[in-house]
PLY file of the C-alpha trace (Angstrom):
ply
format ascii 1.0
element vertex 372
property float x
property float y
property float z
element edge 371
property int vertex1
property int vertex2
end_header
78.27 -2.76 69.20
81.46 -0.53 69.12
84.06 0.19 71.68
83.34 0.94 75.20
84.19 3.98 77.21
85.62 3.73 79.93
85.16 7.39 81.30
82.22 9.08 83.38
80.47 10.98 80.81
77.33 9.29 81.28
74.58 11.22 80.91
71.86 11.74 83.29
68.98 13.21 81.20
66.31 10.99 80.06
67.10 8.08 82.48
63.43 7.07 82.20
63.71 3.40 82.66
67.17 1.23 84.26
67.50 -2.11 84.27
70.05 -3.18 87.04
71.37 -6.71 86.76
72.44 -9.69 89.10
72.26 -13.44 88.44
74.16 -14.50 91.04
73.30 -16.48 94.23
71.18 -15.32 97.43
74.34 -13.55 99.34
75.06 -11.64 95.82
71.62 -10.08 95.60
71.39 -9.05 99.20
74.91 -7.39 98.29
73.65 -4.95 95.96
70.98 -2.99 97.79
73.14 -0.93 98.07
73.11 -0.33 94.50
69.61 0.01 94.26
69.63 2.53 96.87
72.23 4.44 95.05
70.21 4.64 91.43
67.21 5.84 93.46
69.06 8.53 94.82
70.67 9.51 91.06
67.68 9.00 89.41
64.36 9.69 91.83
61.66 9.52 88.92
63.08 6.56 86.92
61.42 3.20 86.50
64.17 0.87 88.44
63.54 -2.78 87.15
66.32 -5.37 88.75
66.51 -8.87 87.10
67.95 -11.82 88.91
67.16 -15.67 89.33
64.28 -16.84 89.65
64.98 -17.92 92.98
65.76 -15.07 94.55
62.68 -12.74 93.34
60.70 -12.85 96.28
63.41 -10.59 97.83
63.40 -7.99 95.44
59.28 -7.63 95.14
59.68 -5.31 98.61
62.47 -3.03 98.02
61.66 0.25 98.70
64.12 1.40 95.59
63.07 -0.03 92.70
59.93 -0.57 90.84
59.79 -4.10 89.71
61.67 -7.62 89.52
62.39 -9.38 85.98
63.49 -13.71 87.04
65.74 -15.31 84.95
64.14 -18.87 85.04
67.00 -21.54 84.60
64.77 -24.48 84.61
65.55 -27.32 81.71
62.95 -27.33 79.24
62.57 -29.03 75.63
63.86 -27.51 72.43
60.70 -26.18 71.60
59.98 -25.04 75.43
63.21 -22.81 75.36
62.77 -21.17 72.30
59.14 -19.92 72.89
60.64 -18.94 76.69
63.28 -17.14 75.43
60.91 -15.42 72.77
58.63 -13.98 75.53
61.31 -13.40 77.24
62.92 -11.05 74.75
59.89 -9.02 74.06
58.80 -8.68 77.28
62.49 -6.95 77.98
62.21 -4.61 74.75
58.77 -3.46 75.70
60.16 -2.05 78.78
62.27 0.41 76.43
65.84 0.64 79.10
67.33 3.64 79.00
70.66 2.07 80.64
71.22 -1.14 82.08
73.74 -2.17 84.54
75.52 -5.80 84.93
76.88 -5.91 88.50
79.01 -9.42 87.44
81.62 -10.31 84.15
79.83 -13.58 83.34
78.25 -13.97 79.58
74.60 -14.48 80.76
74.08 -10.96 82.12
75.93 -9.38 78.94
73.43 -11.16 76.94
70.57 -9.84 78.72
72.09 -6.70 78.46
72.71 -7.26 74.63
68.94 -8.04 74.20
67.21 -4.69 75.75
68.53 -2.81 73.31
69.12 0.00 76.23
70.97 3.11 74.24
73.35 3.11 77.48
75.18 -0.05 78.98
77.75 -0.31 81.97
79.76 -3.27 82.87
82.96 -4.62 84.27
85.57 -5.12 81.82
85.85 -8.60 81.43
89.83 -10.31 81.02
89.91 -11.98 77.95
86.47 -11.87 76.79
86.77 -9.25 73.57
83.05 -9.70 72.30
81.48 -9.59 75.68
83.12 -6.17 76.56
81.75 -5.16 73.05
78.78 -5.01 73.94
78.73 -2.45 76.96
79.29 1.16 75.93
80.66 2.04 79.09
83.23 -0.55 80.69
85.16 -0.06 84.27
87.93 -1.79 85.20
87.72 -5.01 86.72
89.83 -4.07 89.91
88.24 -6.20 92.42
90.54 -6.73 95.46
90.62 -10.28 97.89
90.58 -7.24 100.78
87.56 -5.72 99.80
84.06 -6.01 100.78
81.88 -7.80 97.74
79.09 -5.31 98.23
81.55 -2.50 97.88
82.99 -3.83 94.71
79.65 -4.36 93.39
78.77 -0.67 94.04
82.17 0.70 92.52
80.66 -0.28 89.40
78.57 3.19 90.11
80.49 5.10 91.58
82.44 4.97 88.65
80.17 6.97 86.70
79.57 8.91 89.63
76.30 6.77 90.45
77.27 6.16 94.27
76.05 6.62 97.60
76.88 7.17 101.33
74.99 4.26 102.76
76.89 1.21 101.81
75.32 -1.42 104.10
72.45 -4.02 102.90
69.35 -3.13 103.81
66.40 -5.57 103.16
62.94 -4.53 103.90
60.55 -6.74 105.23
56.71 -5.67 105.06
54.67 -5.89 108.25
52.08 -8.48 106.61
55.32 -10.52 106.16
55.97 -10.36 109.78
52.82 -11.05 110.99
52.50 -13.96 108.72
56.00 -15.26 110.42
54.92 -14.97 113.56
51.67 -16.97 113.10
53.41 -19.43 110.87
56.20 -19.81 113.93
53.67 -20.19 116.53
52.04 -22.76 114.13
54.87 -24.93 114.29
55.44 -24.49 118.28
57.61 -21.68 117.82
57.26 -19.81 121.46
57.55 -15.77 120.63
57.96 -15.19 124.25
61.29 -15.62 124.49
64.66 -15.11 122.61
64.83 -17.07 119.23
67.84 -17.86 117.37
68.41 -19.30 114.14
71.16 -21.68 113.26
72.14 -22.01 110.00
74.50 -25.72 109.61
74.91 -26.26 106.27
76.41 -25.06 103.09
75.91 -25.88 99.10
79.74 -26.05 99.61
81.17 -28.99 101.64
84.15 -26.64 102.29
82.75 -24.73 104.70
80.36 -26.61 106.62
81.49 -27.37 110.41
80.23 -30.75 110.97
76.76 -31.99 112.51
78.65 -33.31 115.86
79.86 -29.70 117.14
76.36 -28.32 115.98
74.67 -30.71 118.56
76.99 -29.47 120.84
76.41 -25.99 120.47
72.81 -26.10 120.12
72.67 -28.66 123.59
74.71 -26.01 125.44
72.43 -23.20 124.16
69.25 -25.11 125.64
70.93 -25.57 128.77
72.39 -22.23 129.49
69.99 -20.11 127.83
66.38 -22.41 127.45
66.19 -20.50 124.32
64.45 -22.21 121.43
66.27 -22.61 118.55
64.98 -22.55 114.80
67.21 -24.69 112.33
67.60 -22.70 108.62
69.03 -23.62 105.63
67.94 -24.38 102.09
65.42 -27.26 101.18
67.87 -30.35 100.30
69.36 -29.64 103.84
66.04 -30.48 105.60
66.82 -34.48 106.32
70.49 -33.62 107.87
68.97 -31.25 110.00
66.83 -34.31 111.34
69.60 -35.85 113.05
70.83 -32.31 114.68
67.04 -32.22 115.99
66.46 -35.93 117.13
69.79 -35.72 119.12
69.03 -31.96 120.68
65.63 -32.50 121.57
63.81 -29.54 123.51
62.55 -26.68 121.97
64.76 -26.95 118.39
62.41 -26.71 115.37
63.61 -27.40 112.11
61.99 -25.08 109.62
64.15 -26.22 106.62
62.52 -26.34 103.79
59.26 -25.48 104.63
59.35 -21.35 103.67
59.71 -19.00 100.71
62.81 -16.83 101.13
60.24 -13.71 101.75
58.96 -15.67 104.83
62.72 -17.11 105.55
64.25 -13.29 105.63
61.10 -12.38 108.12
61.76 -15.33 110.61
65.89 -14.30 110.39
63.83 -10.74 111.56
61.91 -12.26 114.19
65.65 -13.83 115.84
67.66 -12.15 118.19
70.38 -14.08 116.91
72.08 -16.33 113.94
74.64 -18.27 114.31
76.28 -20.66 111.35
78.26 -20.55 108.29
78.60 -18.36 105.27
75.56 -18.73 103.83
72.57 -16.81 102.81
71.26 -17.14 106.33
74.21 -14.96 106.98
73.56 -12.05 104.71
69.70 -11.63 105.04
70.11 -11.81 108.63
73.06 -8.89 108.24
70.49 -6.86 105.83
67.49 -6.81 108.15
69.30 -6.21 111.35
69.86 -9.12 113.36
73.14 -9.71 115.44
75.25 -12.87 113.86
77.72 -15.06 114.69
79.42 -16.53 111.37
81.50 -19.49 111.00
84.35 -19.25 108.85
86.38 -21.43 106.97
88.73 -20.98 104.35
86.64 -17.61 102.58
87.74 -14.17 104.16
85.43 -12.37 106.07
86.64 -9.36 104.94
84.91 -10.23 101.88
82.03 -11.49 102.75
80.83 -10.99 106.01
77.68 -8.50 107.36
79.65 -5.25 108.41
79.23 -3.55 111.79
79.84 -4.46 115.81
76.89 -6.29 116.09
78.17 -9.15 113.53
81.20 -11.32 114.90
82.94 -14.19 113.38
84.27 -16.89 114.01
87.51 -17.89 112.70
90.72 -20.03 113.23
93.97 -17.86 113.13
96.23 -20.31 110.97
98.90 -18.78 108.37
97.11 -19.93 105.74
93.65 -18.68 106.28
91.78 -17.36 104.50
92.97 -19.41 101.43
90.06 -18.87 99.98
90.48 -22.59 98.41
87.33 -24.84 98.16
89.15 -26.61 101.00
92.81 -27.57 101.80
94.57 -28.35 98.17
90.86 -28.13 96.58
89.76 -31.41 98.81
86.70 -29.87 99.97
88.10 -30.65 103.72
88.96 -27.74 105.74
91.04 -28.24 108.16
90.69 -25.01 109.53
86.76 -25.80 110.55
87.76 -29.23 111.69
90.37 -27.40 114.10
87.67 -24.77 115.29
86.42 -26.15 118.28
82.66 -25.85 120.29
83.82 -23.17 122.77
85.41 -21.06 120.24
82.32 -20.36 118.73
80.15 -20.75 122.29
81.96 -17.76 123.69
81.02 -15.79 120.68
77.48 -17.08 121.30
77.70 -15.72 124.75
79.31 -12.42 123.93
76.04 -11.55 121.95
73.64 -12.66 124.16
75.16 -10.23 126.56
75.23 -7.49 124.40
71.43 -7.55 123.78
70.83 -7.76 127.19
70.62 -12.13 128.22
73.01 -13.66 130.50
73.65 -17.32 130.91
73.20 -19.39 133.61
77.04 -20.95 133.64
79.70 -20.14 131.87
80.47 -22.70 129.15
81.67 -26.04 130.06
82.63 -28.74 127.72
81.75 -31.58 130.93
78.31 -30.29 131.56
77.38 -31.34 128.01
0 1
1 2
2 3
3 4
4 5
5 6
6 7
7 8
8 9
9 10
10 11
11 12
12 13
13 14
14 15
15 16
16 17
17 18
18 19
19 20
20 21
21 22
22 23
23 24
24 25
25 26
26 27
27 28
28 29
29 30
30 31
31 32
32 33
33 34
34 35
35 36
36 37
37 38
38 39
39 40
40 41
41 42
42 43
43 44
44 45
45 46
46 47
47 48
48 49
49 50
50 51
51 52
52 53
53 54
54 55
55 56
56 57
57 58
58 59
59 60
60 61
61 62
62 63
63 64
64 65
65 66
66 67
67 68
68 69
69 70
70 71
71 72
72 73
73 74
74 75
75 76
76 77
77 78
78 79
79 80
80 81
81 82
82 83
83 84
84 85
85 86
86 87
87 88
88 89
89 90
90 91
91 92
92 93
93 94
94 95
95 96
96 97
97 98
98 99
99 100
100 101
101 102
102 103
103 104
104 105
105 106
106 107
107 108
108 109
109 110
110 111
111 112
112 113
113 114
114 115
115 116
116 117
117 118
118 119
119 120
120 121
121 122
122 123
123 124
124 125
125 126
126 127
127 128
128 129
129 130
130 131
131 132
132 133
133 134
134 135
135 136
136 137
137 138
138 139
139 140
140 141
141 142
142 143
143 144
144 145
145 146
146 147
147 148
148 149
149 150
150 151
151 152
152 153
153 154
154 155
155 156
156 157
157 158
158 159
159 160
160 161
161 162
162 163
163 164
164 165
165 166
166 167
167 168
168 169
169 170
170 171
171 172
172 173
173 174
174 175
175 176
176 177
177 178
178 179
179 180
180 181
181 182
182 183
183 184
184 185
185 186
186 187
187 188
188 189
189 190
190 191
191 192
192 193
193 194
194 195
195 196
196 197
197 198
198 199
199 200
200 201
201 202
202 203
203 204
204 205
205 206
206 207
207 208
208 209
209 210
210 211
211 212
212 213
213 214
214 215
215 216
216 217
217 218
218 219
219 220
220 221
221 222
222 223
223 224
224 225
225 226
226 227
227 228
228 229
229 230
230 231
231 232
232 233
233 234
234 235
235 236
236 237
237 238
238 239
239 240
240 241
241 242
242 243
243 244
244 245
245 246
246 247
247 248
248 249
249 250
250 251
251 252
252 253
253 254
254 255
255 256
256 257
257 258
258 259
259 260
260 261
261 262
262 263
263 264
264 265
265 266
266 267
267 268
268 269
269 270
270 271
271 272
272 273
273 274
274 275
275 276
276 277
277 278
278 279
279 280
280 281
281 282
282 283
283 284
284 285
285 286
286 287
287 288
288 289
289 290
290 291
291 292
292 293
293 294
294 295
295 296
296 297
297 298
298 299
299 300
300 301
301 302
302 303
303 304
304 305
305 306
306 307
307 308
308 309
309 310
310 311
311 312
312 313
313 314
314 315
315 316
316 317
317 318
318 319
319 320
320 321
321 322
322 323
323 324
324 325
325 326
326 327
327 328
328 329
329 330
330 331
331 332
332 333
333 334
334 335
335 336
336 337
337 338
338 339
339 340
340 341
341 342
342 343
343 344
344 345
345 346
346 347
347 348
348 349
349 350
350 351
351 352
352 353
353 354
354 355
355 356
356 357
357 358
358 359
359 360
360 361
361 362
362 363
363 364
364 365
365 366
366 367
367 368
368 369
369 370
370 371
C-alpha cells in the first residue's frame, strides 16, 4: 500500500475486469445504477462484477450493465464456519484477477474487500480520520458529500472524478419479462385483480423515525377504496408482515398484504405492475422510482433532496416546519417525529389524488375527512 492519488490519471487500457462495490442497504444499491451504467459506457468490453449484500443480489442478477453479482453474506457463523467462508471467499475474488475496483462508501468493510482482490488499480472516497483505510486505495477523491445533494449523484461523483461519468443520472432497474409474468400470476394467485389500477403502500420503516403511524394508514387506504375501488397491495420487508395485519383487518375490501411473502426480484416486478406507491422512505420508494412507477413519499425528518426518486412524476409529502429536514433519527434523537405526527390524512390524500389524475383516474368525491 502507498499513498493515494488523488488526480485523474487513471488509465483506461487493459480495464479487463472491474469490480464495483456497495454494501449498503436496498435504497443504496438502487442508487448506483447509475454507476454501472457509467463503467459500461467507459469500458464496453470489460467484465463488470458488482458485490453487495447478500440481500440485495437478486437485483443486480438483471442489470443490463454488468456481468455478474459477488454477495457479501453477513450471517453469524462459528469460528471455524467463518474462517473457511472467508477462505473461499478470498480466492474466489483473486481468481477473478480485477483490474480496478471501485468502493462507492468510506466504511472499512468495502476497503477490505478492496484490499483482498489485489486489483493493480483502486478508487475510493477519502475517508476523515481513517489513515490506513485511505492507504489502501491508490486513487482517493475527496469526501465532499453535500446534505443538498442527491445520494445517487454523490455516489456517481466518485467517477466522474476520474472522468468515469455519464449523462443519464437516474436509477434504472430492469425487470425481465419472465419476472413480470411470474408477478402477475403470483398476484392473481393471491386475489390480486389486474383489471384495474393497483397501488402499493409501503407503511413501515426499519427506522421508527419515520414511520407515520398505522391509524392515518387505515385512513388513507379506507378513503382510497371508497373513492377510487382500487385494490391496494401492502409492501414492506418480512418482520413488518403481522403490523400490516391490523391495517388489513380494519380496511377490509380488496387490500392484500403481500409482506413477506416475495424475493426482492418478484417485489421490484409487483412495484412494476402498480400504477402507484405511496409510503415512506423506504426501499419501496426507490425500486418503485428505478422501474418507473409514479410515487407519493412520506417524509419525515430526512431531506428529500437527498433521497427521493427524481422527476415530476414522484411527489412528496412533507410538513413545512423550520426545522425540517433535521435529518435527526427523530426530534432530539427520540425516534418521535413530530413532524409525521403533525402531517395529517388529507395532506397526503390530495397528493394521492393529484397522481391519480395525472395518469388519467378521477375520483368519485373529493376527499372528506366525515365520509370516512
Amino acid at each position: 500500500m502507498g499513498a493515494a492519488n488523488n488526480g485523474i490519471d487513471l488509465p483506461r487500457e487493459d480495464m479487463d475486469n472491474i469490480l464495483l462495490i456497495q454494501l449498503g442497504d436496498i435504497g443504496d444499491v438502487v442508487l448506483i445504477f447509475p454507476c454501472i451504467r457509467a463503467l459500461r459506457e467507459n469500458f464496453p468490453s470489460a467484465n463488470i462484477i458488482v458485490a453487495v449484500r447478500e440481500k440485495v443480489r437478486e437485483l443486480m442478477e438483471d442489470c443490463p450493465w454488468s456481468t455478474g453479482v459477488i454477495s457479501v453474506n453477513k450471517n453469524k457463523r462459528s469460528l471455524g464456519e467463518a474462517i473457511a467462508y472467508h477462505k473461499n471467499f478470498f480466492l474466489r475474488l483473486r481468481r477473478f484477477h480485477f483490474d480496478l475496483v471501485i468502493d462507492l462508501r468510506t466504511g472499512t468493510r468495502g476497503a477490505i474487500l478492496a484490499f483482498l482482490t489485489g486489483a493493480r488499480y483502486k478508487i475510493g472516497y477519502r475517508g476523515d480520520g481513517n489513515r490506513w483505510r485511505n492507504r489502501i486505495f491508490t486513487h482517493l477523491a475527496p469526501n465532499e458529500y453535500k446534505p443538498s445533494q442527491y445520494v445517487g449523484e454523490y455516489y456517481l461523483n466518485l467517477l466522474t472524478t476520474y472522468r468515469l461519468g455519464t449523462k443519464n443520472v437516474t436509477p434504472e432497474l430492469y425487470v425481465p419479462k419472465e419476472k413480470q409474468q411470474q408477478a402477475a400470476v403470483f398476484l392473481r394467485e393471491h386475489g390480486v385483480s389486474l383489471d384495474q389500477p393497483l397501488i402499493a403502500v409501503q407503511p413501515f420503516s426499519l427506522w421508527q423515525y419515520k414511520e407515520w403511524g398505522i391509524e392515518k394508514y387505515v385512513q388513507l387506504i379506507s378513503w382510497i377504496a371508497s373513492e377510487y375501488k382500487f385494490p391496494v397491495v401492502l409492501t414492506g420487508s418480512p418482520d413488518e408482515r403481522e403490523r400490516a395485519v391490523e391495517i388489513q383487518n380494519r380496511c377490509g375490501g380488496k387490500v392484500y398484504n403481500l409482506i413477506g411473502k416475495t424475493s426482492i426480484g418478484m417485489f421490484s416486478a409487483i412495484l412494476e405492475a402498480c400504477q402507484l406507491f405511496v409510503g415512506v422512505d423506504s426501499a419501496g420508494m426507490h425500486i418503485s422510482g428505478a422501474v418507473g412507477t409514479p410515487t407519493v413519499t412520506i417524509f419525515g425528518p430526512s431531506s428529500p433532496v437527498s433521497w427521493a426518486p427524481r422527476g415530476e412524476q414522484h411527489l412528496v409529502v412533507q410538513k413545512d416546519f423550520s426545522c425540517v429536514p433535521c435529518r435527526q433519527k427523530g426530534c432530539q434523537g427520540s425516534e418521535f417525529s413530530d413532524c409525521l405526527e403533525k402531517l395529517t390524512v388529507e395532506e397526503v390524500a390530495l397528493k394521492v389524488e393529484r397522481q391519480l389524475l395525472q395518469i388519467g383516474h378521477s375520483a368519485t368525491g373529493r376527499w372528506s375527512p366525515q365520509g370516512l
